[in-house]
Steps between C-alpha positions, in 0.01 A plus 500: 500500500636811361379822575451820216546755747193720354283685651177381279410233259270594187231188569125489233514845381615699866851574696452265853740607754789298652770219381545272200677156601595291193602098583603209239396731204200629611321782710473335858295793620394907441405757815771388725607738777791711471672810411572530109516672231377530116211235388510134347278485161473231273748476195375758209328417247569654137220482200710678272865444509666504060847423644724551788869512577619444138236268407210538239242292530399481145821361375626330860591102483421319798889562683372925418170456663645310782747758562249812450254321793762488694616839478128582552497278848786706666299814410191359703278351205382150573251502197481602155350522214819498175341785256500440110460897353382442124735352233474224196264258588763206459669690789256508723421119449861388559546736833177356621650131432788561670351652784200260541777178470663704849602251770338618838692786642725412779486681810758825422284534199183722476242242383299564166129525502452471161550717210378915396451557169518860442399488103501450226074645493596841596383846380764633246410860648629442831743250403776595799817375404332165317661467138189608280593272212422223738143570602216293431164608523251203665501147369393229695686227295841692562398530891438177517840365383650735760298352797603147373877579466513490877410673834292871426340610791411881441499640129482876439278631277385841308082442561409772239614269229264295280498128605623577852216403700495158341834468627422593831277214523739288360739573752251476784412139349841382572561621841706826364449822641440790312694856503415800342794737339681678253151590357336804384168364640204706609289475857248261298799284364597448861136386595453271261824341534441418855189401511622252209783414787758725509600524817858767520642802383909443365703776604256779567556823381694401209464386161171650522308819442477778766229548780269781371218664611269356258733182343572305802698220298631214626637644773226660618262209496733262636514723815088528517440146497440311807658170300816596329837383639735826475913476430713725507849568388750502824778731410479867507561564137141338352242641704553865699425463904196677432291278306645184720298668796227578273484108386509340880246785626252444185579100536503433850574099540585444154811627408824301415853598434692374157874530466470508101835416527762448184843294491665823587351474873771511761753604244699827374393673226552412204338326143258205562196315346173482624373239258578579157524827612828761526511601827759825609505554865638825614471655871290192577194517233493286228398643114449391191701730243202674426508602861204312642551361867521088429453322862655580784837404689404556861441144699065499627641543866633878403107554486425369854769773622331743279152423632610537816632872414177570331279428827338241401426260831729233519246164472346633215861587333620131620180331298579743202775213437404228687143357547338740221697372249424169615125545491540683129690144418238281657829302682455375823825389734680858410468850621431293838649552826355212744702262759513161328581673189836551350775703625550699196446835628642887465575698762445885457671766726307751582511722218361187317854396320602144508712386807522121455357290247403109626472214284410211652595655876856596355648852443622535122768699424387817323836621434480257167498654147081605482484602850516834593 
């Protein structure tokens, strides 16, 4: 056996004190006795990742996506979900071919857990950084062909938009879970689309109209219901510090952390694409030319650290990318931390930064290119 030499263990949803001891690729036992420091947690687990590391996901072939999981491993994700931002629909289709025809991920390779498709039925008033010209406003036929083309497992969607709640079923029909965003919806939009089985918020805060005192908006209503899955950008540039403590105060238990991250993740500054997109990064934030903020560059483990600086308690800052996300993704066997279970852990100092990242009971080297 090999022991972690931390001081606690995040175990269903709480911190237990003690040990981790890892043996022939998996955890041999949690709670063990000893003096340590910094916590084991399961490997992170990303719902919204466009790119990382140089890679796009829209346009990556399957030696690109490869690469870009790998990249995301040594930065502590061990799940993901590859996310399609809106573009032609021929596009779309071939991305989601490639990506569904995947071999397994080995490993040194964050695993995929299906496919986000972010678009194309979003609201052209809160488009983000989404090429207009490509919008579609609802038709079932056209979703349909995307959920055949391979492995969708959370669309976004503007609510407000006629046809939308048929959609919303449709998804829920195939086992697809339903995000709200880049929509100008109202408080009764919101209702409607989850009691037709919506069941998140993408990205909260933006793409979407302002909290008022009489408009709540998406935002707004996403926080005041009991059901609704919250995510939230990671990086500091998206959301301001005080509307991240707003969120997990309002939404205690159901908030999740999103990298949004673009190719240019990990990198310098510089000119990328996010999709068909332009992408200019300077001093770390990444614009279109007509200045709007497109993604982000930081890896989802700069938000654990930032959490931590915020005040919010450390278990419920560990599930924000761990077991939430799971739960939000209906997958079982990730966001788990259990002896008998694999050794493909993170351990966090403790001001929550990543220490060691374990795949399969081995260190990785996170001096690679993508690790930082």
């Amino acid at each position: 056996m090999k022991r972690l030499g931390v001081a606690a263990a995040f175990v269903d949803g709480r911190l237990v004190a003690g040990d981790v001891a890892v043996r022939d690729r998996e955890i041999a036992a949690v709670g063990l006795p000893g003096r340590g420091s910094g916590v084991a947690i399961p490997g992170l687990i990303d719902a919204q990742a466009n790119g990382f590391a140089g890679v796009d996901a829209l346009t990556a072939d399957h030696d690109e996506l490869r690469q870009l999981g790998a990249a995301l491993r040594r930065d502590g994700v061990g799940a993901y979900q590859p996310t399609l931002i809106t573009a032609p629909e021929d596009d779309l289709i071939a991305a989601l071919r490639r990506i569904g025809s995947m071999p397994e991920a080995s490993s040194e390779e964050a695993s995929i857990v299906g496919v986000h498709l972010e678009g194309p039925f979003l609201s052209p008033k809160r488009p983000g950084a989404h090429p207009v010209e490509y919008l579609r406003a609802p038709d079932a036929a056209l979703l349909e062909r995307l959920l055949d083309a391979g492995p969708v497992s959370m669309v976004t969607l503007a609510p407000e938009l006629p046809g939308a709640l048929e959609l919303i079923r449709l998804c829920v029909a195939r086992g697809t879970v339903v995000s709200l965003g880049h929509s100008d919806a109202g408080a009764d939009d919101v209702s409607r689309a989850l009691a037709a089985g919506a069941g998140a918020v993408t990205h909260l805060f933006n793409a979407m109209a302002p909290l008022s005192a009489r408009a709540p908006g998406l935002a707004g209503a996403a926080l005041a219901s009991d059901g609704c899955g919250i995510q939230l950008i990671a990086d500091s540039s998206n959301v301001a510090d005080e509307l991240v403590r707003l969120a997990f105060n309002a939404a205690p238990g159901r908030c999740s952390l999103v990298s949004d991250a673009i190719a240019a993740a990990t990198l310098s500054d510089g000119s990328y694409h996010l999709g068909p997109v332009e992408v200019e990064v300077r001093d770390g934030v990444p614009r279109r030319r007509d200045g709007t903020i497109a993604g982000a560059v930081a890896p989802l483990a700069t938000g654990l650290v930032r959490l931590r600086r915020l005040g919010i308690e450390p278990a419920d800052a560990i599930a924000a990318v761990t077991s939430r996300p799971a739960r939000l993704l209906r997958r079982e066997g990730i966001g788990d931390l259990r002896p008998g279970g694999p050794a493909d852990l993170v351990v966090l100092d403790d001001e929550h930064r990543i220490r060691t990242v374990l795949a399969a009971g081995s260190e990785l080297d996170r001096d690679l290119a993508g690790a930082r």
